[in-house]
C-alpha positions as CSV (number, residue, x, y, z in Angstrom):
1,X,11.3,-26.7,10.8
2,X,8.7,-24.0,9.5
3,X,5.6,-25.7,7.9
4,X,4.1,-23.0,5.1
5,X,0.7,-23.7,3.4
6,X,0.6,-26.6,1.2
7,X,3.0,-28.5,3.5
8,X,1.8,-31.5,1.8
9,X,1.8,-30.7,-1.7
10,X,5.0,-33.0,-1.9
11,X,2.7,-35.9,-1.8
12,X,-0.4,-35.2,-3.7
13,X,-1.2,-33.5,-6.8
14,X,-1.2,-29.6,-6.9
15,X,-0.5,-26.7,-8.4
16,X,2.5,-25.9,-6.6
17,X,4.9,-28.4,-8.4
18,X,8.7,-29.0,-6.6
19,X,11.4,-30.0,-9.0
20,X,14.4,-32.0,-8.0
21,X,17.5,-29.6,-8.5
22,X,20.4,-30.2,-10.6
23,X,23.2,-30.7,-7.4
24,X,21.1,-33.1,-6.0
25,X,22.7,-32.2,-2.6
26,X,22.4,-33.5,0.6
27,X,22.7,-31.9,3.7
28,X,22.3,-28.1,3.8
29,X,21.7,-25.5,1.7
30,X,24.0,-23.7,-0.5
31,X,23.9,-20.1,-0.4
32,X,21.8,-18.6,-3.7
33,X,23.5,-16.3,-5.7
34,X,26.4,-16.1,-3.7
35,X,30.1,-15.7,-5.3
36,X,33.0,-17.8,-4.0
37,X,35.4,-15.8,-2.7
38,X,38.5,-18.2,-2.5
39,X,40.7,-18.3,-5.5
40,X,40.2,-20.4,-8.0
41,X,42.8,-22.4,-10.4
42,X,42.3,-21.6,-13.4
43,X,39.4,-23.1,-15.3
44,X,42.0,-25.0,-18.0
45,X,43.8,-26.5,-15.0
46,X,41.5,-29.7,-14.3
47,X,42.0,-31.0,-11.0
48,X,44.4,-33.9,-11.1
49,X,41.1,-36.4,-9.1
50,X,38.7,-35.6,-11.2
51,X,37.7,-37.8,-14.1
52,X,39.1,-37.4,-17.5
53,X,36.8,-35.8,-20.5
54,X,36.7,-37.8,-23.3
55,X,35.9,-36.5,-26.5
56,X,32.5,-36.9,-27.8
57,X,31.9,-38.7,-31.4
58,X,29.5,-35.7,-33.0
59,X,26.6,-35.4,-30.7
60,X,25.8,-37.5,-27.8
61,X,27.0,-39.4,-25.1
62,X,30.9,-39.8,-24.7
63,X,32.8,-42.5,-26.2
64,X,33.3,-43.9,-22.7
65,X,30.0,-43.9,-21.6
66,X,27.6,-47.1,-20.8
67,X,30.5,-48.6,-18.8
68,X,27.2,-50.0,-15.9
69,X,24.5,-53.1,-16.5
70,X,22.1,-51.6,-19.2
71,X,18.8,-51.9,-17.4
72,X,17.0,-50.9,-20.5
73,X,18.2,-49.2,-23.8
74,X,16.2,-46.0,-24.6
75,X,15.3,-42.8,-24.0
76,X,14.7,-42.4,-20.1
77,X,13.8,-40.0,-17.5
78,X,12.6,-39.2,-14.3
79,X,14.3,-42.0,-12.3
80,X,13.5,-43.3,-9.0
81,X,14.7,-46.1,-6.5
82,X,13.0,-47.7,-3.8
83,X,13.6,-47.1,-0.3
84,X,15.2,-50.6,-0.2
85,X,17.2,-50.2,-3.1
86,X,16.1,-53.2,-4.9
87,X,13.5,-51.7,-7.6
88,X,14.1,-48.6,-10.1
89,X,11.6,-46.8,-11.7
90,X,11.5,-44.6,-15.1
91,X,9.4,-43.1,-17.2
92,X,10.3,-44.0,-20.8
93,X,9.9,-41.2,-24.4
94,X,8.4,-39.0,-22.3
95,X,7.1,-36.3,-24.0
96,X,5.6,-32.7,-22.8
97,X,1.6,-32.4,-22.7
98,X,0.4,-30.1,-25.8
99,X,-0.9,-27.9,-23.5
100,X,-0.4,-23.9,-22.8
101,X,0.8,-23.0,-19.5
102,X,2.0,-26.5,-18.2
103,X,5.9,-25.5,-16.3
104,X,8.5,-27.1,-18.9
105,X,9.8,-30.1,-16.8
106,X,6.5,-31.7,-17.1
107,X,6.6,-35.0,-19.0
108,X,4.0,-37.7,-19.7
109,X,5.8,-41.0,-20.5
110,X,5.4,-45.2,-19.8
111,X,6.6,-46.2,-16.4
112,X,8.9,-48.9,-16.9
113,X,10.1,-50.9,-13.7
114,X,13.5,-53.2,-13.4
115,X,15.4,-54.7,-10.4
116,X,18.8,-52.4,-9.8
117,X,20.8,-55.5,-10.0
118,X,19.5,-56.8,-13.6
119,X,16.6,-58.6,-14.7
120,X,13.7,-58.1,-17.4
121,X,11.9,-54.4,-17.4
122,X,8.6,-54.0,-16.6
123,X,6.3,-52.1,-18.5
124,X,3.7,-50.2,-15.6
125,X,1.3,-47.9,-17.4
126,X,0.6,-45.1,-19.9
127,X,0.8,-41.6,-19.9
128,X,2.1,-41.5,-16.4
129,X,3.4,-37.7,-15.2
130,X,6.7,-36.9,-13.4
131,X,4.8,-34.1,-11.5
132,X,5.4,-34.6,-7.5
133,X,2.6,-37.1,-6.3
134,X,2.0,-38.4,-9.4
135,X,4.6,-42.1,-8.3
136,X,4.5,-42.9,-4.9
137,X,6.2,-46.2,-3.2
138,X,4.9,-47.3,0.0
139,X,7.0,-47.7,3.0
140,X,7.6,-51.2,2.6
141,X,8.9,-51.3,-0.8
142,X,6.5,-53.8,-1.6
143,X,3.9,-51.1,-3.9
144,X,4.1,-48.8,-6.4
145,X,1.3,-46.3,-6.8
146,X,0.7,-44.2,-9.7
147,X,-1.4,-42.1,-12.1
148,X,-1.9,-43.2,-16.0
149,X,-3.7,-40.9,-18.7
150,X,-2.5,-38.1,-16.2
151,X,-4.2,-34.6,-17.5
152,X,-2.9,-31.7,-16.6
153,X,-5.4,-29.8,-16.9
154,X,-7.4,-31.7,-14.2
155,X,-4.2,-32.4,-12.4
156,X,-6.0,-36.1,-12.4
157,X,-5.6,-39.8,-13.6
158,X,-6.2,-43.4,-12.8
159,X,-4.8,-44.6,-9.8
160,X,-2.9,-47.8,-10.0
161,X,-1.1,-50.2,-7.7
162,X,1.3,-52.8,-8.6
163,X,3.1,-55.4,-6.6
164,X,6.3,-55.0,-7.3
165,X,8.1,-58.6,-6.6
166,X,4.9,-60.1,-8.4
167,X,5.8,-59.7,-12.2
168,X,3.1,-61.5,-13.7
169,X,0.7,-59.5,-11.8
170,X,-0.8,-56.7,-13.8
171,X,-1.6,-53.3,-11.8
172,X,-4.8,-53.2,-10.2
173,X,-7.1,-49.4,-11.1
174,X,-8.4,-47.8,-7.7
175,X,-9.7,-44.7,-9.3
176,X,-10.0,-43.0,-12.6
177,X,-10.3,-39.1,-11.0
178,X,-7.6,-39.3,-8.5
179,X,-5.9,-36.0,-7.8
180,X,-4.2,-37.3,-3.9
181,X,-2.9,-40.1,-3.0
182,X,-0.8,-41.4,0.2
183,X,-0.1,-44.8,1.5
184,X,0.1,-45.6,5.6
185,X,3.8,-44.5,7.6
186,X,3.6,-48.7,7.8
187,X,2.5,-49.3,4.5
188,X,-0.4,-51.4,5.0
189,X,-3.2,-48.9,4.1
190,X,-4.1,-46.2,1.3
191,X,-5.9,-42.9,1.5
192,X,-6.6,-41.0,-2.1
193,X,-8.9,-38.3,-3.3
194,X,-11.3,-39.6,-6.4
195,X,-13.1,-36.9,-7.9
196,X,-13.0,-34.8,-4.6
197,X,-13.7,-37.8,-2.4
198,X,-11.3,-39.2,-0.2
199,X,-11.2,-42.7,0.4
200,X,-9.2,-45.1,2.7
201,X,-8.5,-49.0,2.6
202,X,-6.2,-51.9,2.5
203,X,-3.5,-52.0,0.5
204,X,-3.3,-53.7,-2.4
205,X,-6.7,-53.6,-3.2
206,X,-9.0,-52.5,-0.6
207,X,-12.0,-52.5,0.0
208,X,-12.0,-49.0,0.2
209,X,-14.8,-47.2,2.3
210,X,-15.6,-43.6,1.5
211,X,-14.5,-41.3,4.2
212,X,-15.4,-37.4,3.0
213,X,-16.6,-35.4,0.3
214,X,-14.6,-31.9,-1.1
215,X,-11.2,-33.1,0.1
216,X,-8.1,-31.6,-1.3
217,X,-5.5,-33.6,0.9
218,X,-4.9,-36.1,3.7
219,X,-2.4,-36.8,6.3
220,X,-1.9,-39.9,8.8
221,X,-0.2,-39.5,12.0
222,X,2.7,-40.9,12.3
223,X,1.3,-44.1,14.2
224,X,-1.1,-44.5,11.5
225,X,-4.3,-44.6,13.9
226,X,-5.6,-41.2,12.5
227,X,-6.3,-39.5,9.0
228,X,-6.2,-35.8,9.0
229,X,-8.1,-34.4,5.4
230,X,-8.4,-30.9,4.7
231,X,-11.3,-30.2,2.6
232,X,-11.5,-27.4,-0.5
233,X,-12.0,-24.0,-0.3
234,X,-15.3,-24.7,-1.9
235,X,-15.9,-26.4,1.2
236,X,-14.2,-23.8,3.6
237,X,-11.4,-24.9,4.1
238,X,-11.9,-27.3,6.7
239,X,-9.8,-29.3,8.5
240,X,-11.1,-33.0,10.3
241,X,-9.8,-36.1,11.6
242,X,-10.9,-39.6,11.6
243,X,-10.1,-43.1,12.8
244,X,-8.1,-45.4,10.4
245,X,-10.0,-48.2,12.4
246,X,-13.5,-46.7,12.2
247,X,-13.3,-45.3,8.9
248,X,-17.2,-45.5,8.1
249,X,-17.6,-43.1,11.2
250,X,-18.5,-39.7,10.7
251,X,-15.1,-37.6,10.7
252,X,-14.7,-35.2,13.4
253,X,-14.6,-31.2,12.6
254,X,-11.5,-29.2,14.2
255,X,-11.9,-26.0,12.5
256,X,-12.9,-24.2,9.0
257,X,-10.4,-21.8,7.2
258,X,-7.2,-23.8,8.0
259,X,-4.0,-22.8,6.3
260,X,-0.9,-25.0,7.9
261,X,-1.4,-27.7,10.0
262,X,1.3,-30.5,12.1
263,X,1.0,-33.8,13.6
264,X,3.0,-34.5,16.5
265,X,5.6,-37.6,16.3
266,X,3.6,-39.5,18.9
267,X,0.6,-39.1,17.1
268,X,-1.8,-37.8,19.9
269,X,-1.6,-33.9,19.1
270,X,-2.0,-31.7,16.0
271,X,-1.1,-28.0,15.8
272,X,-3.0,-25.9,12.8
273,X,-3.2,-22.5,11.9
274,X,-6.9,-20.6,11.4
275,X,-7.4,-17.5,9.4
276,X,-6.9,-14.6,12.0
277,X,-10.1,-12.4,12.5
278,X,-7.9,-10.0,14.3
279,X,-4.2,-9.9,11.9
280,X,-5.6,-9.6,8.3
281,X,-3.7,-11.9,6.1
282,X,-2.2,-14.2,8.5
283,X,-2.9,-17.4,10.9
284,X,-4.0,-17.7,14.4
285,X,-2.2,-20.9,15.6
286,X,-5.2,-23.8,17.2
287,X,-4.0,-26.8,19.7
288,X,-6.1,-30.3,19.8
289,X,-5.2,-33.4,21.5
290,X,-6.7,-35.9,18.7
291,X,-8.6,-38.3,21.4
292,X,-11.3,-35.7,22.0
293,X,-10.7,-32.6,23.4
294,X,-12.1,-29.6,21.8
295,X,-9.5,-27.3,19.8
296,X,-8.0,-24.0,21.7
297,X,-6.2,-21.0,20.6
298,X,-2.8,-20.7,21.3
299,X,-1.2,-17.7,19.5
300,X,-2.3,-14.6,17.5
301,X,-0.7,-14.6,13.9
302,X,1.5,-17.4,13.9
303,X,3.7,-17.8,11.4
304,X,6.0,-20.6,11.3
305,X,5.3,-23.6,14.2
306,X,6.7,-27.0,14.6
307,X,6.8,-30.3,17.4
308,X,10.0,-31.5,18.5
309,X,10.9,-35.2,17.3
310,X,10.4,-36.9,20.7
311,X,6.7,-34.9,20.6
312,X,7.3,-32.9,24.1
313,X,7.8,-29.6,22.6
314,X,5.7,-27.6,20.4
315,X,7.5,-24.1,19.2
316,X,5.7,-21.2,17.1
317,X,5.7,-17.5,16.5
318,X,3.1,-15.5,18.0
319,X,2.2,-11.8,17.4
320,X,3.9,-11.8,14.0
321,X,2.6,-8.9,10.9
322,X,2.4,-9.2,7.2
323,X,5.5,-8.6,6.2
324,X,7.3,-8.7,10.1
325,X,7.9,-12.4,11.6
326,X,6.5,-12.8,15.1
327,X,8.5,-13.9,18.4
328,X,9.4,-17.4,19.0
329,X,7.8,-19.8,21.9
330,X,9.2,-22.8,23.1
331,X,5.9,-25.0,25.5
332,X,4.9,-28.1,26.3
333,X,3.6,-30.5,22.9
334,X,0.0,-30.7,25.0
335,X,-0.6,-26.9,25.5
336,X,-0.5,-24.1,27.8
337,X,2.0,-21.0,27.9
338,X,5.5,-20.8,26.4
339,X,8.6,-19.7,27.2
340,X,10.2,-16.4,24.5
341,X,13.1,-17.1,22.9
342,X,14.0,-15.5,20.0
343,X,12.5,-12.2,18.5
344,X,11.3,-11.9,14.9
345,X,11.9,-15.5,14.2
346,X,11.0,-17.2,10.5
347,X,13.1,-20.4,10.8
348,X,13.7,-22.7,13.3
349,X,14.6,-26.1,14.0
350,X,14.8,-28.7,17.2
351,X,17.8,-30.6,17.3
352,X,17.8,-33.9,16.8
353,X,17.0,-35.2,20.3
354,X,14.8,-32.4,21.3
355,X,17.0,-31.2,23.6
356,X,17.6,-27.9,22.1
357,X,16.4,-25.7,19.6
358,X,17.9,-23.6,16.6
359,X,16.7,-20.4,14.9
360,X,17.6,-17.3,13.2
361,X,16.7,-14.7,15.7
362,X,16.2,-11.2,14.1
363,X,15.2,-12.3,11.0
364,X,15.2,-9.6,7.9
365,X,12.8,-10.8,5.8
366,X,14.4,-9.1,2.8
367,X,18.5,-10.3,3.3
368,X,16.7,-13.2,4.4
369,X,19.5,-14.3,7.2
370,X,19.1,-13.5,10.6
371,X,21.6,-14.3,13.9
372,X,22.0,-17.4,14.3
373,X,20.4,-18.9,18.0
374,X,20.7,-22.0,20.2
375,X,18.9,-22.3,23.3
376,X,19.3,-25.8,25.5
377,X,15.7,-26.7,26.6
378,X,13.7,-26.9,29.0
379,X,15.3,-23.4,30.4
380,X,18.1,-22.8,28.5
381,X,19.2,-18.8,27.9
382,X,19.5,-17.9,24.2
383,X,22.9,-17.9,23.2
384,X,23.6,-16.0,19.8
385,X,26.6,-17.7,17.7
386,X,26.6,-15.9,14.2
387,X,25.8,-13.2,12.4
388,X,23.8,-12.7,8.6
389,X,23.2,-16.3,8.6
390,X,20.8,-17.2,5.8
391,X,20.3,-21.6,6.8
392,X,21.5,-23.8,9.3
393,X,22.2,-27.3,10.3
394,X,22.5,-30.0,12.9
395,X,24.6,-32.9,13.2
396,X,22.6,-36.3,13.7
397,X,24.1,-36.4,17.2
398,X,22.9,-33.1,18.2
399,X,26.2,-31.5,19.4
400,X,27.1,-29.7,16.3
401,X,25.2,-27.0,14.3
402,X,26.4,-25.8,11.0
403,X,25.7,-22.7,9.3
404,X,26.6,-19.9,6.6
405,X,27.8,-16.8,7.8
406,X,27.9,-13.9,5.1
407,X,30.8,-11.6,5.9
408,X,31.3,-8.1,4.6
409,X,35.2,-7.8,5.1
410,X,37.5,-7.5,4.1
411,X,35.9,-8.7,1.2
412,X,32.0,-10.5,0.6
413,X,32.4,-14.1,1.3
414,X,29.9,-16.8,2.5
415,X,31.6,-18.8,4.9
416,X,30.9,-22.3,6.9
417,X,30.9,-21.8,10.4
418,X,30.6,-24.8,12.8
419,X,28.8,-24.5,16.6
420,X,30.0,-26.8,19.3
421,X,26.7,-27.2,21.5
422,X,27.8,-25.6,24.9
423,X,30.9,-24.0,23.8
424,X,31.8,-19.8,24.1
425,X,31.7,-19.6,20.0
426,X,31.3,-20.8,16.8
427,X,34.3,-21.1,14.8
428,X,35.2,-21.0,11.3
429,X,35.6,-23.8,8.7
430,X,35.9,-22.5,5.5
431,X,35.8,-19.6,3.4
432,X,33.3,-19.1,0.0
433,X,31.0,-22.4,0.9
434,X,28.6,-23.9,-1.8
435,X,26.5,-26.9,0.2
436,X,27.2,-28.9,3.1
437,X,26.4,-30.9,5.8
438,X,26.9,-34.0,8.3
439,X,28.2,-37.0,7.3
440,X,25.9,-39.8,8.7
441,X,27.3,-40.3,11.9
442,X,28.7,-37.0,12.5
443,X,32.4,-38.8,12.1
444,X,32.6,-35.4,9.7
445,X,31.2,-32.3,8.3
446,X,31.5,-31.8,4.9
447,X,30.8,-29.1,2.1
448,X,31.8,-27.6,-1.4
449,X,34.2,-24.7,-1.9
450,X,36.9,-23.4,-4.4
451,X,34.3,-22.9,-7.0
452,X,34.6,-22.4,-10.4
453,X,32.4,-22.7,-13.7
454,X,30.1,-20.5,-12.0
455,X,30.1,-23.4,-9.3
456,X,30.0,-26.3,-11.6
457,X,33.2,-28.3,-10.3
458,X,34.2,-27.0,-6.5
459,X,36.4,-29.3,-4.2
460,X,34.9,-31.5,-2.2
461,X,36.3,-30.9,1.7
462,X,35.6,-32.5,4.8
463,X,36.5,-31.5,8.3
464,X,37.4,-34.3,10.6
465,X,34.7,-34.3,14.3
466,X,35.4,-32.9,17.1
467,X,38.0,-30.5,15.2
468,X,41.4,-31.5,15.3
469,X,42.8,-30.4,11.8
470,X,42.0,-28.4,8.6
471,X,39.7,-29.7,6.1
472,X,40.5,-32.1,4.5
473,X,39.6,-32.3,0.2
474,X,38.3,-35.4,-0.5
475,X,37.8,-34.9,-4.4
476,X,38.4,-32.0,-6.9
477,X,36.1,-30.5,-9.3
478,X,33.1,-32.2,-8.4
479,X,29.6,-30.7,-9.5
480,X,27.2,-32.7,-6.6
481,X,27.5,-35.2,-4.2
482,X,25.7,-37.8,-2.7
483,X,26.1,-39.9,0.9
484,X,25.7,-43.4,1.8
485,X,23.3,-43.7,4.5
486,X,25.8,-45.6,6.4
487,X,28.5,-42.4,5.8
488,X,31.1,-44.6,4.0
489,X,30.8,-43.8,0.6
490,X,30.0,-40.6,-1.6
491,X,28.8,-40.5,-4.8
492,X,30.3,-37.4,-7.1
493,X,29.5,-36.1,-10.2
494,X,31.6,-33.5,-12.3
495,X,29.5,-31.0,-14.6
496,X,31.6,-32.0,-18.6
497,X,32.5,-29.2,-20.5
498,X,32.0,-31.2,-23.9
499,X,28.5,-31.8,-23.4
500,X,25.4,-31.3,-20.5
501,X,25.9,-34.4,-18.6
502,X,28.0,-35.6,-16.1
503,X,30.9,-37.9,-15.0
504,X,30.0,-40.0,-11.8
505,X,32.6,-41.8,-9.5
506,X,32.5,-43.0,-5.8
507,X,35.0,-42.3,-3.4
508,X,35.7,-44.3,0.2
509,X,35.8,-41.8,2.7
510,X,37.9,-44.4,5.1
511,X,40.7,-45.6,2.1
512,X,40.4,-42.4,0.2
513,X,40.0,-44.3,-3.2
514,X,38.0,-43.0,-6.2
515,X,36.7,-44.9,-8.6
516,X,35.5,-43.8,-11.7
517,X,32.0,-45.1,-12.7
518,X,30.4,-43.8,-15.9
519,X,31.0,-41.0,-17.8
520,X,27.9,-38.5,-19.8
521,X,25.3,-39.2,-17.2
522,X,22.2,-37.1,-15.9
523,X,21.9,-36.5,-12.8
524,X,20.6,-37.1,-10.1
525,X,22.5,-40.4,-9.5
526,X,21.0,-42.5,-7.0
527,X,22.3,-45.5,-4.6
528,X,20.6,-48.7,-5.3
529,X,21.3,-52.6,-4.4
530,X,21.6,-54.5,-1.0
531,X,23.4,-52.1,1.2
532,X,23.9,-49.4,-1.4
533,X,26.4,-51.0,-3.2
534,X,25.5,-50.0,-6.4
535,X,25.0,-46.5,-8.4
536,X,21.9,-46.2,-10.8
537,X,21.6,-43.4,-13.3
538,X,20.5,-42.5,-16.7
539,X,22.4,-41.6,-20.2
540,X,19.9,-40.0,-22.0
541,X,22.1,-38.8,-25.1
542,X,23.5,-41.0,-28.0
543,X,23.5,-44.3,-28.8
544,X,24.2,-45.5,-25.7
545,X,21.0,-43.9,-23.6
546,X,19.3,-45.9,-21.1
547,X,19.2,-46.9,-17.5
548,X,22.4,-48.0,-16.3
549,X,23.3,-49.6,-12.7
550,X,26.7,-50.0,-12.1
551,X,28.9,-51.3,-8.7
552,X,29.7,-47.5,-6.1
553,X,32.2,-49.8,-4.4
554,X,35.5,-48.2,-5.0
């Protein structure tokens, strides 16, 4: 985990805008810009599981598309399912704002609503943006919260909320200069930023009490009793906390000129980063437990920093330069002095039950890979497991750590390498790897190789846990994939060479089977339905475009 300014930019509405990528993985990271090194079959051979291409009539969608429930006809985009699966959202004709500068993914469109498995759409709002932060569901399911008449030169709207299992119930305005918004961890309560003032209230409809003035963002802990804003640079940058019970009280100051800042899982710490008087450029790392001790310096130009998921640990870098990443620190969550582990460490991350801790020790900023580290904690001796490793891993279960090793010789490849926690070495899984990661469950690990079409359709391979075979291909020719949270099912798509859109099937990783589900579909492809059971997608092309929902059971 290595927080960076703007951690929270995910959530609200700023000018650094993240845009879902095409491969939709999950899982890892595949390596940028690397070349498989494995042959390839030739590009005319089509793998014999991957999905026929029909032919196209003229321009569009294949003949064999719109094989799902039509949700809604039309042309669609920017589609989203609820945590629960049960709702889907879209924004329909969008259109990009007539405005210089704006990146080109940006669309304005109607936010329609539908349940996955069928039923009568549901027409939201106007001019609503598919900028990060600008639709938001609650925890629950139960909300939908988002901006209409969205300008983007403002990077504001009106904030709306609308019940989503009442459909006679029209969406109830909040605000009509909202540039933040973010509901409760438990769903139950609101915080949003209206014309620089941040207010917090009940959901659906307050009352909302006004908390601050000059706030850019806001953050509860994870047990929802705080709210953490962090004012505008107009306003120096501050950073303070206040109750979620007591909102009318005055919020408590922590510190001015704050870049990064982290809550711990238990809610009772948070870890921020002040502008170093003494490193130029960088961020002296601050400790505060949130009940009401005063904040205290624990490192000098602190880079990247993170808590553990059971909240005992804190890690950072300390001592860091420019354009040099500082050492890492492993110490207790409530303060005090840590133990050195790694040297010149960027990225890290605790394993799942905070027993250890991974990083890239040695990190070159400019190969941007370093050699790959465990340590066991509370004492545990670095152990160093791989070489020019640019990202890294862990298994749900904590005993595995995956990674990507680039090798030199005998010729450049970008392998997957697999770490048994306590064993003498890592071992390899597969040469020229493109993605991967844990199946839920750890039963496997699984990743692309055998590339081709400039890594449009690569085999799909898992490797059985703990090791007792090759790797196994699942599918062939696949361009993404998707997991079931429940690690039974995958959903694939393969990249057409008729047209740019996509084939989607589901395969059942304990049968084997693969169905076929849709043909000339954009991705990303979503689960939906009770228990994932369904696929939801678009076809935006042709006669047949809409939103689509179809069974994933193979």
């Amino acid at each position: 985990m290595r927080p960076r300014l703007g951690r929270l930019l995910g959530a609200g509405l700023m000018a650094s805008l993240v845009w879902a990528g095409a491969g939709c993985k999950k899982g890892g990271e595949s390596e940028a810009g690397s070349t498989p090194s494995t042959p390839a079959p030739s590009a005319a051979a089509r793998p014999a599981s991957s999905p026929p291409a029909s032919s196209t009539s003229g321009r569009g969608a294949p003949s064999g598309a719109g094989q799902g429930l039509l949700l809604e006809a039309g042309r669609a985009a920017d589609l989203r399912v609820t945590a629960d699966g049960r709702f889907a959202t879209y924004l329909m004709n969008g259109q990009k704002p007539r405005l210089d500068g704006v990146p080109p993914q940006m669309l304005l469109g109607a936010l329609h609503v539908v349940k996955v498995d069928g039923g009568e759409p549901r027409l939201l709002g106007e001019s609503v943006t598919n900028v990060p932060g600008g639709l938001l569901f609650s925890a629950d399911s139960k909300h939908a919260l988002f901006l209409t008449g969205y300008n983007p030169a403002s990077q504001s709207g009106s904030l709306n909320v609308a019940v989503l299992d009442d459909e006679k119930a029209d969406p109830v305005v909040l605000g009509t200069a909202v540039s933040y918004m973010l509901p409760s961890p438990d769903g139950t309560k609101l915080a949003f930023v209206d014309g620089g003032k941040l207010k917090l209230g009940p959901l659906p409809s307050g009352p909302f009490v006004d908390v601050a003035a000059e706030v850019s963002t806001a953050q509860f802990t994870a047990d929802g009793k705080s709210l953490l804003l962090k004012r505008r640079l107009s306003a120096a940058g501050g950073l303070a906390v206040v109750s979620v019970e007591k909102p009318e009280d005055a919020p408590r100051k922590l510190a001015d000129q704050v870049g990064d800042y982290a809550v711990s899982p238990d809610g009772t710490h948070v870890a921020f980063q002040v502008r170093s008087e003494s490193v130029r450029g960088l961020y002296d790392l601050y400790l505060t437990d949130l009940s009401a001790q005063k904040p205290k310096r624990l490192a000098v130009a602190s880079q990247a920093f993170g808590f553990s998921p059971d909240g005992k640990w804190l890690a950072r870098s300390e001592n860091g330069k420019p354009d040099v990443p500082g050492d890492l620190y492993v110490g207790p969550a409530s303060g005090g002095p840590g133990r050195k582990v790694g040297e010149r460490v960027e990225i890290f991350s605790f394993s799942p039950d905070s027993q250890a801790v991974g990083f890239l020790d040695k990190y070159d900023v400019t190969a941007r890979a370093g050699l790959m580290a465990v340590a066991s904690l509370p004492d545990g001796a670095p152990k160093r497991v791989g070489d020019r490793v640019p990202n890294f891993v862990w298994g749900s279960d904590a005993r595995y750590v995956a990674f990507l090793s680039r090798f030199l010789k005998p010729e450049y490849s970008v392998d997957l390498m697999l770490y048994p926690l306590g064993a003498e070495k890592a071992e390899k899984v597969h040469r020229g790897v493109f993605g991967y990661g844990f199946m839920p469950g750890n039963g496997q690990v699984v990743f692309r190789s055998n590339c081709i079409r400039n890594g449009r359709a690569c085999d799909f391979k898992a490797l059985e846990l703990p090791q007792k075979a090759d790797p196994q291909t699942w599918l062939q020719g696949i361009f993404s994939y998707k997991l079931s949270a429940d690690g039974k099912r995958v959903l694939a798509t393969y990249a057409r060479m008729d047209s740019d859109t996509y084939d989607i099937a589901a395969y059942d990783a304990k049968t084997q089977q693969r169905k076929l589900l849709d043909q000339g579909v954009q991705v990303p492809v979503h689960f939906g339905g009770k228990d994932e059971a369904r696929a939801v997608y678009i076809i935006s092309q042709g006669a047949k475009a809409g939103v689509y929902s179809v069974s994933a059971l193979p």
